[in-house]
C-alpha positions in Angstrom: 87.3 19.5 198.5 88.1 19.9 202.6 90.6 22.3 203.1 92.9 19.3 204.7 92.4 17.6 201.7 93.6 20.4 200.0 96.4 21.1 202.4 97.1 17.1 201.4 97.1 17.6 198.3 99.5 20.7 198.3 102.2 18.8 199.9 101.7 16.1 197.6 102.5 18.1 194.9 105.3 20.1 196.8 107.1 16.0 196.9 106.3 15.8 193.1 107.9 18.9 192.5 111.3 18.1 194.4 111.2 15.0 193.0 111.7 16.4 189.7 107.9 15.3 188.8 106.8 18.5 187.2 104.0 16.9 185.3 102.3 15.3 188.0 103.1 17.8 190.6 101.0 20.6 188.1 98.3 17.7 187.7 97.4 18.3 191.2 97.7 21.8 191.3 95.7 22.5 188.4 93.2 20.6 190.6 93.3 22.5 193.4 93.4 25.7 191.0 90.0 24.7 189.6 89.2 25.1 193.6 90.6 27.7 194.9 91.7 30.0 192.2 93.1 32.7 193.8 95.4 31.0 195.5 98.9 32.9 195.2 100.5 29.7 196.9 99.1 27.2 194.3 99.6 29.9 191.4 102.7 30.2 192.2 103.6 26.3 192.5 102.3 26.0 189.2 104.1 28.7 187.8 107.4 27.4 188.8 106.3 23.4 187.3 104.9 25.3 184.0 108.8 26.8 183.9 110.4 23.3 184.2 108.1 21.9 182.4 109.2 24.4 179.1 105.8 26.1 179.7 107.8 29.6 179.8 104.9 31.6 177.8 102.5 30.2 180.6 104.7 30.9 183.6 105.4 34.3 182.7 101.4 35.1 182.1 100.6 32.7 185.3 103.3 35.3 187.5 101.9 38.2 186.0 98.6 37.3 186.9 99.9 36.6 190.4 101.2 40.3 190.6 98.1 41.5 189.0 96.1 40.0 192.6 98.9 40.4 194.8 102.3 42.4 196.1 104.7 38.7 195.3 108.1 39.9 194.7 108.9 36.2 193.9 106.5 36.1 190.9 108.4 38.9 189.7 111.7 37.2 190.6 111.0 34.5 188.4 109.4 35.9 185.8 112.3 38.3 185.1 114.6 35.0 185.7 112.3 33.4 183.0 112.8 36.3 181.1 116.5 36.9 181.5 117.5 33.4 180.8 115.6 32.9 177.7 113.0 30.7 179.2 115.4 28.1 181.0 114.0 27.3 184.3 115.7 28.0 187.3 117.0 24.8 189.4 114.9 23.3 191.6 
């Protein structure tokens, strides 16, 4: 995949997702996970659809695999939000 496909793709996803289409919007990010893998941006996209999706055991292992590459405080942020709020997702 062409990193303006990618970029494509990404935004796509980022409509999805304020479109309240968490299922398809994670569709195409586990697709461009599968690419680029270490992607804090697309990790963290798909944390946050994983969290509305109900996928709280996911999320909070997707953001702490996000800290474990990378200095994110907002994988922390919503992990302890996840954590905090017994798994309800925070709004969009």
């Amino acid at each position: 995949m062409e990193l303006e496909a990618a970029r494509r793709k990404f935004n796509e996803a980022q409509r999805l997702y304020a479109d309240g289409q968490f299922g398809a919007a994670l569709t195409l990010l586990d697709e461009l996970d599968r690419r680029f893998p270490a992607s804090q941006n697309i990790m963290f996209a798909r944390a946050h659809c994983l969290a509305h999706l109900f996928r709280t055991v996911e999320a909070v292992k997707l953001c702490d695999r996000i800290l474990a590459r990378h200095n994110f405080p907002p994988a922390k942020a919503l992990k302890m939000l996840l954590i905090k709020h017994d798994g309800i997702p925070p709004g969009p």
